[in-house]
Legacy VTK file of the C-alpha trace (Angstrom):
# vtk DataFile Version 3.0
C-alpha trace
ASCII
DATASET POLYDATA
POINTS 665 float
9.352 -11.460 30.683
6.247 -12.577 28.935
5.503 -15.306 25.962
6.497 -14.050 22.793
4.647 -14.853 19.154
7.544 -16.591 17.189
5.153 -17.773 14.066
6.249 -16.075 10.987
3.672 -17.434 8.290
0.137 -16.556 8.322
-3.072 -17.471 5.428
-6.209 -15.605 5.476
-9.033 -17.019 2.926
-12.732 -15.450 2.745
-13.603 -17.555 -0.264
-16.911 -16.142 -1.520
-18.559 -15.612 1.965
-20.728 -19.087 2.129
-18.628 -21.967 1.233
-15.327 -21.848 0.243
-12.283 -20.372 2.439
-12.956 -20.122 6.465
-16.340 -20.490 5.546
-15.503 -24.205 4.560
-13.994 -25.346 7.802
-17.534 -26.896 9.572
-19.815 -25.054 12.194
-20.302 -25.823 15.680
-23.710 -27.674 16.132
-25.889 -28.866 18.785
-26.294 -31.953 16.811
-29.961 -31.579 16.919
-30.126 -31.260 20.713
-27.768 -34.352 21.295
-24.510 -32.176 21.281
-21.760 -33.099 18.746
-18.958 -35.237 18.868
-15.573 -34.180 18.736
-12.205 -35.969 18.445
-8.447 -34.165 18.883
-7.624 -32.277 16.163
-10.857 -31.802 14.894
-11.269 -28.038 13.960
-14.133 -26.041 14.108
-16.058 -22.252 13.540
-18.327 -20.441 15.389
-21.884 -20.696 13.567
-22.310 -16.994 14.306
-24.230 -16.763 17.359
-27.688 -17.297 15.573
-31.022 -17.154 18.545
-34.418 -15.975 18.573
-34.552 -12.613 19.081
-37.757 -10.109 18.919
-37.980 -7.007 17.011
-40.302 -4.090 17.451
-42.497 -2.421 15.051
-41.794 1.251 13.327
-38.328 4.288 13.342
-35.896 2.201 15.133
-37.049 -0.846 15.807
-35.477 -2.603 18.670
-33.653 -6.001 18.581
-33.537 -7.885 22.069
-31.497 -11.432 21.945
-33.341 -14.322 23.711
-32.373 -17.936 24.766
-34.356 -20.961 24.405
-36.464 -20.331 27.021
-37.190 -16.933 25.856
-35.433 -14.808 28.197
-33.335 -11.522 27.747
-29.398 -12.875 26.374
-26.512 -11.101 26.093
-25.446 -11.124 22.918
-21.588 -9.556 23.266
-22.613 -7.294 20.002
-20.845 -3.681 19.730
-21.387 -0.402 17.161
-20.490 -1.758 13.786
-20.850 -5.694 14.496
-23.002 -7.320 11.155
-25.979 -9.032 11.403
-28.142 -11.652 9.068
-31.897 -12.035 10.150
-33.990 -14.920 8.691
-37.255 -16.327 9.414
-38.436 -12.282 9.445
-41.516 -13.014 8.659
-43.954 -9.388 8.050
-41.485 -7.106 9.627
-40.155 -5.730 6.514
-36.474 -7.116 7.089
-34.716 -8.466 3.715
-34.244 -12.139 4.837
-30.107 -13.102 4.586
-29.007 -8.802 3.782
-26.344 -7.798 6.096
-26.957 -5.802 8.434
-25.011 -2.775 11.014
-25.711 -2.529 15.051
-25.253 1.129 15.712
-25.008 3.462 19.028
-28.729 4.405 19.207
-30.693 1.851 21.415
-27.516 -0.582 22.341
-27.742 -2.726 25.557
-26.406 -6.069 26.610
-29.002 -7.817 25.298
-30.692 -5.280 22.637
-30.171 -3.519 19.961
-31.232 -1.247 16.739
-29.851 -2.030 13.579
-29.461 0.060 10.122
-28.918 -1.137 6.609
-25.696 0.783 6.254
-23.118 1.121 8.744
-22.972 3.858 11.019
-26.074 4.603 8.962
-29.932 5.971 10.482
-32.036 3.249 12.741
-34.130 1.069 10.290
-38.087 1.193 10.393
-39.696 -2.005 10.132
-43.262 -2.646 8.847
-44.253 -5.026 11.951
-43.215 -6.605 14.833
-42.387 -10.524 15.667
-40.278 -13.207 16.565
-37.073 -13.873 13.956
-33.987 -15.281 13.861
-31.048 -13.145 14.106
-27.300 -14.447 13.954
-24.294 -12.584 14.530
-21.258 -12.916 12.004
-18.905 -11.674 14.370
-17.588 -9.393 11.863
-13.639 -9.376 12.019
-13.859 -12.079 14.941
-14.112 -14.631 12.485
-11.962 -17.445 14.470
-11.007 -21.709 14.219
-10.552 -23.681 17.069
-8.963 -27.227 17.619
-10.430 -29.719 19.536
-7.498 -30.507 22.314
-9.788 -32.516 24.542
-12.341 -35.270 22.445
-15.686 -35.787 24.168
-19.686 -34.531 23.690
-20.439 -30.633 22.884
-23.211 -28.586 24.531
-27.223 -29.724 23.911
-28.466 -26.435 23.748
-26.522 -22.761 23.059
-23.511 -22.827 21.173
-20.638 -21.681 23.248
-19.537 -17.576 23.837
-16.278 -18.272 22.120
-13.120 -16.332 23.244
-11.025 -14.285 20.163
-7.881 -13.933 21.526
-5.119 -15.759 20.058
-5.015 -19.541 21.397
-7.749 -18.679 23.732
-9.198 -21.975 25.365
-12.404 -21.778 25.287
-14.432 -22.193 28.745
-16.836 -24.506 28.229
-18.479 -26.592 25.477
-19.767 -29.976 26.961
-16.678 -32.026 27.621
-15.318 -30.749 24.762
-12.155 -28.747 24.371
-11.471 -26.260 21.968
-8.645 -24.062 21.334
-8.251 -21.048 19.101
-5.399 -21.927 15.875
-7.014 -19.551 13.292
-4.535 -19.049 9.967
-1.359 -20.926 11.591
0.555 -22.981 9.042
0.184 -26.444 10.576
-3.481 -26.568 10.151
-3.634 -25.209 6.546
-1.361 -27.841 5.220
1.177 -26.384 5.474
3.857 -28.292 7.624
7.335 -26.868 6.072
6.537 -23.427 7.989
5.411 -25.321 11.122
7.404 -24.044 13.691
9.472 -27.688 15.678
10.150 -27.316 18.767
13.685 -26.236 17.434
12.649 -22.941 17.108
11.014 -22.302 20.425
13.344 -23.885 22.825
14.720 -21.514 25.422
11.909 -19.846 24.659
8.380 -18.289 25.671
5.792 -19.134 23.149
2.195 -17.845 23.250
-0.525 -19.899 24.165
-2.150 -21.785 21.241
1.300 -21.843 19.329
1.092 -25.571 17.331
4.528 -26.894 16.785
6.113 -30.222 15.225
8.125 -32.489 16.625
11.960 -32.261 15.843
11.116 -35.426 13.922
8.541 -33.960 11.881
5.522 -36.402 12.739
3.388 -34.915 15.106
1.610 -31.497 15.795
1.490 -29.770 19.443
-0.226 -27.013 21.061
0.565 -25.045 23.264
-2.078 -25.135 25.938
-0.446 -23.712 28.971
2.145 -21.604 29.206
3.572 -20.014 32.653
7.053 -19.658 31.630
10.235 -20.378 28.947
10.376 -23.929 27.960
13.465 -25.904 28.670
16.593 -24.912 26.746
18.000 -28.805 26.812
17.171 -31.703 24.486
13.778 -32.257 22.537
11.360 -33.840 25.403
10.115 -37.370 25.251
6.968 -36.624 23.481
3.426 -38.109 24.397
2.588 -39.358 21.464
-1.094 -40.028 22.043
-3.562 -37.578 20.724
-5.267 -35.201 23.319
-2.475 -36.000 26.207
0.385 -33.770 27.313
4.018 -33.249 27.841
5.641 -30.830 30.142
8.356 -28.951 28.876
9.572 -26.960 31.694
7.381 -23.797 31.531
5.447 -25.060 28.500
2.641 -27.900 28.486
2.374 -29.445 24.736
-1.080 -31.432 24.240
-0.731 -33.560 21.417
-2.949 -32.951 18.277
-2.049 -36.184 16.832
0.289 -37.735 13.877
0.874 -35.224 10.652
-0.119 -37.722 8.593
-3.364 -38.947 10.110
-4.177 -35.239 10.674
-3.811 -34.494 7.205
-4.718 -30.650 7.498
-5.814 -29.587 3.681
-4.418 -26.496 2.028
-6.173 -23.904 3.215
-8.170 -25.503 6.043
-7.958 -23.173 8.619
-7.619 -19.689 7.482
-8.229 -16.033 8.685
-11.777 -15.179 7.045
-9.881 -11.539 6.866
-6.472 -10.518 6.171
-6.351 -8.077 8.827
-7.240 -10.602 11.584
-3.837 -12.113 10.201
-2.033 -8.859 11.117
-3.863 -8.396 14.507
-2.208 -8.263 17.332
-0.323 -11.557 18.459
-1.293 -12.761 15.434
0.737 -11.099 12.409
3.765 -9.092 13.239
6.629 -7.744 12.139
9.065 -9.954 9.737
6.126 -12.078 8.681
4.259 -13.303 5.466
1.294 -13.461 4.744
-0.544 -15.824 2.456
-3.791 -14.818 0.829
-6.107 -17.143 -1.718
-6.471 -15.559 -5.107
-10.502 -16.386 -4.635
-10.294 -14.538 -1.244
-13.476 -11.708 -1.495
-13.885 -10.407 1.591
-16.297 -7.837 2.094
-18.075 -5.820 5.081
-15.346 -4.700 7.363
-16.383 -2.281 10.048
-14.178 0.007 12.356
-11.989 2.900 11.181
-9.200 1.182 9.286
-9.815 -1.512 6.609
-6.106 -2.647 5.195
-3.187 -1.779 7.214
0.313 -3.997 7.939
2.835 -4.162 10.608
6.640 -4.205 9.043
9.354 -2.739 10.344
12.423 -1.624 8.500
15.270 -4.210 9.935
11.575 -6.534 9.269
9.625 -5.887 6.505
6.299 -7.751 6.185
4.981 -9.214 2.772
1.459 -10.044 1.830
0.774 -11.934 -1.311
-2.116 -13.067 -3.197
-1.962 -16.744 -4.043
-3.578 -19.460 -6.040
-5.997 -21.293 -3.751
-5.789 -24.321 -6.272
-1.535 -24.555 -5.878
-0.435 -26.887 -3.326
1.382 -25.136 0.103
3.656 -23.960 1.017
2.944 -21.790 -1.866
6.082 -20.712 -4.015
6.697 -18.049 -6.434
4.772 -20.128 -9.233
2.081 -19.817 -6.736
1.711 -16.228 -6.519
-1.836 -15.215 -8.702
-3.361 -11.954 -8.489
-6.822 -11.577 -7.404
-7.642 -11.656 -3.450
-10.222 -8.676 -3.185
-11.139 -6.439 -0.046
-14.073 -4.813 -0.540
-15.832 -2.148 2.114
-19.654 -1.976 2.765
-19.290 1.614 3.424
-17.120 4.665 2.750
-14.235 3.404 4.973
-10.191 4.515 4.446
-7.734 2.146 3.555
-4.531 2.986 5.474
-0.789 1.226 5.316
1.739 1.499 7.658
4.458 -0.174 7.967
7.731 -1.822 5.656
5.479 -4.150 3.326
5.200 -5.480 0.556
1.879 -6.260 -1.270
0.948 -8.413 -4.789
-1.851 -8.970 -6.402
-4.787 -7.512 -4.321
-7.541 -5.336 -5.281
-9.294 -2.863 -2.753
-12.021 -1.392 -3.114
-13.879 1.417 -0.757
-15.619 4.969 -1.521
-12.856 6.046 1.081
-8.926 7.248 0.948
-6.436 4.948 0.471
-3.850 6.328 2.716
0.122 5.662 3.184
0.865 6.918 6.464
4.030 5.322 7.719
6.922 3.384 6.852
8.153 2.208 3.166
5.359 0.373 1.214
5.188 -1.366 -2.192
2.396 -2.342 -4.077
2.926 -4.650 -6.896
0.210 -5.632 -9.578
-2.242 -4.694 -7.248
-5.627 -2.605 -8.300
-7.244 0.050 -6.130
-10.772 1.313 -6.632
-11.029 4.442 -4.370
-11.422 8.150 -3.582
-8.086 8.914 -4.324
-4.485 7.980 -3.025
-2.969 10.208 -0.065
0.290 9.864 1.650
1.145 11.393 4.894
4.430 10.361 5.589
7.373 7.498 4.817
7.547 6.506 0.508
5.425 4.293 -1.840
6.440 2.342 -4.690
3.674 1.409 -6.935
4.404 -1.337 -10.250
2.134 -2.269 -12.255
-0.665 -1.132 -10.299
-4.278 0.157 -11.854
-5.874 2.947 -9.648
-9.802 3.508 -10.604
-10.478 6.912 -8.183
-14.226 8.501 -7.327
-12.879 11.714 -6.608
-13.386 14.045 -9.257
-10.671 16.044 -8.735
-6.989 14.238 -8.449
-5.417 10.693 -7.831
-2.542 11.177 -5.638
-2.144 13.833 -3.044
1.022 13.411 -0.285
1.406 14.874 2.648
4.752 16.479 4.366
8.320 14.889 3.636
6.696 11.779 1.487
7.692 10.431 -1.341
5.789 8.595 -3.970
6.872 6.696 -7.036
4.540 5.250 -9.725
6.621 2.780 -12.479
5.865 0.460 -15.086
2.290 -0.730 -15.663
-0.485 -2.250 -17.364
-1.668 -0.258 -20.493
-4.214 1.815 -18.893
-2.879 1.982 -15.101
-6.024 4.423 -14.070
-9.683 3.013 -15.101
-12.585 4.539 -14.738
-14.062 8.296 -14.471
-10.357 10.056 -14.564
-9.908 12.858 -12.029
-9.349 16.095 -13.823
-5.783 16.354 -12.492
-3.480 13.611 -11.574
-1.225 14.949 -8.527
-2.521 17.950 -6.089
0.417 19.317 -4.556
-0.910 21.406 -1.539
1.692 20.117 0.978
5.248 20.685 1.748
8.109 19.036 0.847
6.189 15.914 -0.761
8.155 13.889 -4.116
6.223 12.146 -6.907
8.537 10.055 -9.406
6.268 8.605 -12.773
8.397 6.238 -14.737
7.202 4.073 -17.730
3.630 5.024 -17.333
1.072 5.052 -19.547
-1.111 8.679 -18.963
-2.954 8.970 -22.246
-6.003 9.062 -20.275
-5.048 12.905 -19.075
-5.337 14.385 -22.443
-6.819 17.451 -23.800
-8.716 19.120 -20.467
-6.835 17.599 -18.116
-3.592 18.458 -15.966
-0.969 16.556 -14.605
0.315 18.679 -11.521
-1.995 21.215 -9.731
0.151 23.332 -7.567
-1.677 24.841 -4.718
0.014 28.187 -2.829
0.896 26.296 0.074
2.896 23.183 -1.267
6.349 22.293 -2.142
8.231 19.895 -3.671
8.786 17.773 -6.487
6.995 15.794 -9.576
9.183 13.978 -12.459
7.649 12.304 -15.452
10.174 9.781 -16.848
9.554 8.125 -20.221
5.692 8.334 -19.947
2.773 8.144 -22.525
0.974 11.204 -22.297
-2.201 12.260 -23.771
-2.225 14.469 -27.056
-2.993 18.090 -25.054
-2.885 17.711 -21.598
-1.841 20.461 -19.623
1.592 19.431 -17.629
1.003 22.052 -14.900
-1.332 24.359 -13.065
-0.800 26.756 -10.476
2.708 27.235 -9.807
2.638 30.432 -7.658
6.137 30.075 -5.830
8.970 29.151 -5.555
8.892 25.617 -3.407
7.696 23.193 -6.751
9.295 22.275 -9.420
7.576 19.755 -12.051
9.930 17.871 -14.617
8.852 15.696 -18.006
11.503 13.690 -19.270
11.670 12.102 -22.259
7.356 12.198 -22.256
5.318 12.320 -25.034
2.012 11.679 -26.900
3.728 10.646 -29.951
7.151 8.667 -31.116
9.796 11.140 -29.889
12.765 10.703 -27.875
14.018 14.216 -27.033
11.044 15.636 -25.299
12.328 17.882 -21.873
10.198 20.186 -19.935
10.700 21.604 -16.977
8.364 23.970 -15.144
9.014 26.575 -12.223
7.552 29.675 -10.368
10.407 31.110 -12.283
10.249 30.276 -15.853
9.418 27.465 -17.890
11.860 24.950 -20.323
10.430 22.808 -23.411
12.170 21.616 -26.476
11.924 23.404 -29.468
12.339 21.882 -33.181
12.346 25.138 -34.836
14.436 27.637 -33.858
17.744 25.134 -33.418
21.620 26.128 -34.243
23.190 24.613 -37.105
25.027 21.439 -36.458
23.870 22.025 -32.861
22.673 19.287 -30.647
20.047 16.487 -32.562
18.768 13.103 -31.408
19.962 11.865 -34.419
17.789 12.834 -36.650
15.241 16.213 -35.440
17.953 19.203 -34.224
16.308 20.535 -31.007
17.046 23.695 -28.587
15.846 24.107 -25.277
13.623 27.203 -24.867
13.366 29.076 -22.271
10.707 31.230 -21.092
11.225 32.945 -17.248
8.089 34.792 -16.058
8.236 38.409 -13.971
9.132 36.474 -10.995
12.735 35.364 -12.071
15.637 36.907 -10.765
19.469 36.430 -9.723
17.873 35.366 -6.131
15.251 33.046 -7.908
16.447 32.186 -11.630
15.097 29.704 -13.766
17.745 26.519 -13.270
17.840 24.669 -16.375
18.783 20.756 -16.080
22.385 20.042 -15.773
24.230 19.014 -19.223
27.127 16.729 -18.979
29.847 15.859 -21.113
32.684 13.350 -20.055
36.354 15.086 -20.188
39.134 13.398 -21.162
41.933 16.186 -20.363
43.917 16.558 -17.211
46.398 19.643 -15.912
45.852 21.524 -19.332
42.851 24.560 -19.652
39.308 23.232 -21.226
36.981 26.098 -22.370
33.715 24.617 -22.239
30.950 26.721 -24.298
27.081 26.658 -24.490
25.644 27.931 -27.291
22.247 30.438 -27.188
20.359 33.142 -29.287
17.390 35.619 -27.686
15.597 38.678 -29.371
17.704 41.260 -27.673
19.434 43.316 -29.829
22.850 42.916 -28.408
23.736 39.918 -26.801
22.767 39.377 -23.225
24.702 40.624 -20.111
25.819 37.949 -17.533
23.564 38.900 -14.987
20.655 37.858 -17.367
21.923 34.553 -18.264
25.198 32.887 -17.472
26.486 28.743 -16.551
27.345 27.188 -14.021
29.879 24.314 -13.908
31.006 21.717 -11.034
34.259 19.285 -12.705
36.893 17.667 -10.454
39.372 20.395 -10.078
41.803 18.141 -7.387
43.720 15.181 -8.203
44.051 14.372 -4.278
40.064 13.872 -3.893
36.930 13.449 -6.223
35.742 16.907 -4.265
34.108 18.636 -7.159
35.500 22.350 -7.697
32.290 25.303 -8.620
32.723 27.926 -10.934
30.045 30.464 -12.362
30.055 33.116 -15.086
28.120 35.317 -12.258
30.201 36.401 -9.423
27.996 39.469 -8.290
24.219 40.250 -9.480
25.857 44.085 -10.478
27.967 42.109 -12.850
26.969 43.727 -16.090
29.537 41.973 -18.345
28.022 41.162 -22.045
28.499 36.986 -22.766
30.431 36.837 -25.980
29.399 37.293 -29.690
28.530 34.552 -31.472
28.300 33.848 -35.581
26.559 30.522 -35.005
23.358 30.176 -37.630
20.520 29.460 -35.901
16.354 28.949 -37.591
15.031 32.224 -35.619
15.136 34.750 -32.890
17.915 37.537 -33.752
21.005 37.863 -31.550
23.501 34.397 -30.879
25.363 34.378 -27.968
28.182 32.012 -26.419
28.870 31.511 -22.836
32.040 30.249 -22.011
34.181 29.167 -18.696
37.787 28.129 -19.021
39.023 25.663 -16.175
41.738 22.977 -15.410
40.397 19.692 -14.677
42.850 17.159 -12.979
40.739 14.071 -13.210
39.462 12.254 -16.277
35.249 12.401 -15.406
32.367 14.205 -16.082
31.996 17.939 -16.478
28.294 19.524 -15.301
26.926 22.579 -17.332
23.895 24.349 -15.700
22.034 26.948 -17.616
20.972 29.802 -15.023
18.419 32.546 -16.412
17.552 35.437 -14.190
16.254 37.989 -16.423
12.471 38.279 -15.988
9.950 37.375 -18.739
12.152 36.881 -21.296
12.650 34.115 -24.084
16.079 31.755 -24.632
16.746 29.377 -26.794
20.077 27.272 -25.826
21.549 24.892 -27.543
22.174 22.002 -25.144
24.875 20.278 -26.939
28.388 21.066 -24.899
31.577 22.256 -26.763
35.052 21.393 -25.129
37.687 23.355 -26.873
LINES 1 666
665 0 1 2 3 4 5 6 7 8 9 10 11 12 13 14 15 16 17 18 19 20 21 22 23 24 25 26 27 28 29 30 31 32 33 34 35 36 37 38 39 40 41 42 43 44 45 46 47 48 49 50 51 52 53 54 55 56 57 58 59 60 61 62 63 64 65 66 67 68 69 70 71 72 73 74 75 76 77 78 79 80 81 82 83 84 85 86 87 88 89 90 91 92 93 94 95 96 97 98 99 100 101 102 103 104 105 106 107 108 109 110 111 112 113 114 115 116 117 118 119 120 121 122 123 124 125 126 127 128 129 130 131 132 133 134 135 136 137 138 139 140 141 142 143 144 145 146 147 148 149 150 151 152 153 154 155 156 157 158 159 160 161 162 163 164 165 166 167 168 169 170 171 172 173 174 175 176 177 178 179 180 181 182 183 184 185 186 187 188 189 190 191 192 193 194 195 196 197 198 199 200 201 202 203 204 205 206 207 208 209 210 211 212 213 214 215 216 217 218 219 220 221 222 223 224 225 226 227 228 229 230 231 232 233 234 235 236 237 238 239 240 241 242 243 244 245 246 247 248 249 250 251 252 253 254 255 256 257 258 259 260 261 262 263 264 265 266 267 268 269 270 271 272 273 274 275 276 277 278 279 280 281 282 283 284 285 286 287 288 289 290 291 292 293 294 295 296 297 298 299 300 301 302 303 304 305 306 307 308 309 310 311 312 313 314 315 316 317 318 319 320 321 322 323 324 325 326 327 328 329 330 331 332 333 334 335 336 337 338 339 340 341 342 343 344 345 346 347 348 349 350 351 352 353 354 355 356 357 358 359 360 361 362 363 364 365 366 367 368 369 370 371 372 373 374 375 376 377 378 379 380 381 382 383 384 385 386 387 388 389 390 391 392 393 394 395 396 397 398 399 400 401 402 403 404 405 406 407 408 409 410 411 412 413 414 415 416 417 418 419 420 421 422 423 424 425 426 427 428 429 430 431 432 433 434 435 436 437 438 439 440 441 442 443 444 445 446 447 448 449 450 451 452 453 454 455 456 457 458 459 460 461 462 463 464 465 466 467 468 469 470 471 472 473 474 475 476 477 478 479 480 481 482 483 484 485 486 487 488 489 490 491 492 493 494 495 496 497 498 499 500 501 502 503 504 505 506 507 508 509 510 511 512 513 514 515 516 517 518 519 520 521 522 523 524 525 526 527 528 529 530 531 532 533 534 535 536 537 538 539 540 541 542 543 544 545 546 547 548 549 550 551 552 553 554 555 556 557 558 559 560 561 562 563 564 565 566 567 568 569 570 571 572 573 574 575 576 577 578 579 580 581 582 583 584 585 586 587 588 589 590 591 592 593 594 595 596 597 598 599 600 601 602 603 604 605 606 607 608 609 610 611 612 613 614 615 616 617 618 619 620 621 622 623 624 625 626 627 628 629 630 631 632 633 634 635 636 637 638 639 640 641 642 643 644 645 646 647 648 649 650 651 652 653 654 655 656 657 658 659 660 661 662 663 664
């Protein structure tokens, strides 16, 4: 066995970068060369690492760390790490600008630098002595004093990152990692008591309450599970220790006198609260609505860790509300913003509100079940390669010029509700590529006025399948709904979507044919949204056929007849001069044909593709085309329910017009 992380509630706060957030919990100091004092419970960031360092002159000019008495240092710096340099003196650095160690030049104690990251070696103008600190970008960490005495006189110490780390050495001084727990942000309801851990293994640096409620402990050695009897007598004295069997509790000291603020002790990013042993799945996070973090380096910028029996949430909250935040606390507005073109990925079962992203790379959905609520993303575009999205009220501003969303293999994507204008910006040409296989886009209550006139909604490429619905969208005046449909794997459906005030708008588009509504050529007391009679017409292209025919969308009616025959009839007219065969155009109906099961019973007009029986003559007045048609199927329905018409038309570029109001008779 091995100790477990049982903490479920996590806060993360950048604040603006200088003073507010983790940046407002105070620096380690020398004190002026006199070493600071420190008392249990204090807490306490690293300053950064700042030293006197050297830097050549000219192309990639060389950084080498030095201590006090001017000697090579190791500075513990890696590809990517940021730096600030000040006191630069002629050398052509920008005094405070952050900074990127890359590859080129990188020892243990040296370095070249570029302005960008993973960007080309910077040339300075001159040589000299500067100061150079370290921001220990995405290391960002607190730590509790556990042991009060006198810090170190000189260097600030090499802190250790790892979750409730003690740290080695600092004068007499003891200090213990706690970044973004709940006890030292104020927030003492999600304080683990000791309760929760008994007969258990927590990790080291764990801070827990009393069963009482009073006092905070951490957990500053742990060899095995704690002792699954009564609460221990506490040590109530701040900085000594109780011994509960495998666990050793040092006392932080009373709640009260403690008096952690809200916010105190946060994660500067909200990925180091979903690092490992830190975030996990199950939990919360908590981040400030002022949170603006900026600069992350590595390969990944926004990912989460949720499973499905333990789905995580992440929430932006207001930094003014008191904690434990609740849901009048919840306030849109935490940002994460990139220094360079870096992809935002999501894994995991989560849950996000009220965060904006922003990167010149792909936000990607890789994994898992993710929802994204009232959140705005400013990036290339939006790909999926695997598990579903749910986006609400979400505004997507992309660079790429030529589509939004693009999902990979057996994904599924749906886009609902909204602000007025849910993509801002320079709008792609198209909205959704599909160029991969079995992939599902779902658009409900959208508004897509932006794609008008010039612009598409689906670009089909050769190689992808699937399938895209519209569902009572805005859409611009003139936009085309699809491009590109060259087989027989997509299918693209508008329902009830419009530029103007309609209501009986359907479209449907396939490598096989095409369905709109049509206010013209309509059948005489024939279907009508109350007040506009509309047909469906139908328009297959040379590729339909009795293996691939256009399917139109089902029609139901509810039947109220049992063990007596119902002849249910569709209505149509083409420009054929006699009325079409059943191999051109026929229905399909499923009803419940048993009274011992709801198993639905199938019947078709179309038994054999050699079937060359004409559909019956019709005297129906329609407003165009030439020849009316009816297509009937008698059947015997032993269960009150609904009855499912499906229009089927095989013959190849040809025009229908059906009347999709059903006739029981």
């Amino acid at each position: 066995m091995a100790a477990v992380n049982y903490d479920n509630i996590w806060y993360a706060n950048y604040g603006n970068g200088t003073s507010t957030g983790y940046w407002s919990v105070s620096k380690w100091t020398n004190n002026s060369g006199s070493g600071m004092s420190a008392s249990v419970g204090q807490l306490v960031r690293q300053t950064g690492i700042s030293t006197t360092a050297t830097v050549t002159s000219g192309a990639g000019a060389l950084v080498t760390w030095k201590n006090n008495a001017g000697s090579a240092l190791v500075h513990n710096l890696t590809s990517g790490d940021a730096v600030v340099f000040t006191s630069v003196g002629a050398t052509g650095i920008t005094s405070g600008q952050v900074y990127y160690v890359i590859a080129s030049g990188l020892t243990t104690t040296a370095f070249e630098f570029s302005a960008t990251y993973n960007g080309t070696a910077f040339t300075t103008s001159g040589s000299g002595t500067i100061t150079a600190t370290a921001i220990h970008q995405g290391n960002e960490r607190v730590y509790v004093c556990t042991q009060a005495g006198t810090g170190a006189t000189s260097l600030e110490p090499i802190w250790t990152f790892t979750r409730g780390a003690i740290q080695p050495t600092d004068g007499t001084i003891k200090w213990q990692e706690c970044t973004g727990q709940p006890s030292v942000n104020g927030d003492s309801v999600n304080t683990l008591t000791w309760t929760n851990v008994k007969q258990l293994w927590p990790l080291l640096g764990t801070i827990i309450q009393n069963v009482a409620g009073t006092y905070y402990f951490i957990c500053t050695a742990s060899a095995s599970i704690a002792t699954s009897g009564t609460e221990p007598s506490w040590t109530l004295t701040a900085g000594a220790t109780t011994v509960d069997g495998g666990i050793t509790w040092t006392c932080l000291g009373s709640i009260s006198t403690l008096a952690y603020g809200a916010w105190a002790a946060p994660h500067a990013r909200w990925m180091g609260a979903a690092a490992t042993n830190w975030g996990q799945a199950g939990n919360t996070i908590f981040i400030a609505d002022n949170h603006a973090e900026v600069g992350n380096s590595g390969s990944v910028m926004f990912f989460a860790m949720g499973s499905a029996s333990l789905p995580c949430y992440v929430y932006s909250i207001d930094h003014t509300a008191s904690v434990p935040p609740t849901l009048s606390s919840i306030k849109a507005g935490a940002s994460i913003t990139a220094g360079h073109a870096l992809n935002a990925s999501v894994t995991g079962y989560t849950y996000f509100y009220g965060l904006s992203v922003v990167t010149t790379g792909t936000l990607q959905i890789s994994s898992g079940s993710t929802i994204v609520d009232t959140c705005t993303f400013s990036v290339n575009y939006m790909f999926m390669s695997g598990g579903s999205a749910k986006q609400i009220n979400t505004v997507i501003s992309c660079t790429s010029v030529s589509y939004v969303f693009s999902c990979g293999a057996a994904s599924n994507l749906l886009c609902e509700g909204g602000p007025a204008s849910p993509f801002s910006g320079t709008i792609p040409t198209a909205l959704v590529n599909v160029s991969s296989t079995g992939a599902n886009y779902f658009f409900e209550g959208l508004d897509l006025s932006s794609f008008g006139s010039g612009y598409t909604l689906v670009v089909a490429a050769t190689s992808g399948s699937g399938y895209v619905q519209f569902k009572n969208c805005k859409l611009g005046a003139a936009v085309t709904p699809v491009s590109g449909l060259s087989d027989n794997e997509i299918t693209v459906d508008l329902i009830n979507c419009d530029s103007a005030g309609t209501n009986y708008h359907q479209q449907r588009y396939m490598y096989s044919g095409s369905l709109v509504q049509n206010t013209s050529v309509v059948r005489t007391g024939g279907a009508t949204d109350g007040t506009t009679p509309i047909s469906w017409q139908i328009v297959t292209t040379s590729n339909s056929s009795f293996i691939n025919p256009f399917k139109c969308f089902p029609i139901a009616i509810w039947n109220t007849v049992t063990g007596s025959t119902v002849n249910v009839t569709i209505f149509g007219i083409w420009g054929g001069g006699s009325v079409p065969n059943k191999n051109q155009i026929w229905i399909e109906i499923d009803y419940l044909g048993s009274a011992a099961s709801p198993l639905s019973t199938v019947v078709t007009q179309l038994a054999n593709p050699l079937l060359l029986t004409a559909q019956a003559t019709d005297t129906s007045s329609w407003g165009g085309s030439t020849t009316p048609f009816a297509m009937t199927i008698a059947l015997t329905p032993q269960m009150l329910g609904l009855i499912n018409i499906t229009v089927m038309a095989a013959a190849p570029s040809t025009t229908f017009y059906i009347d999709p109001q059903v006739y029981l008779h």
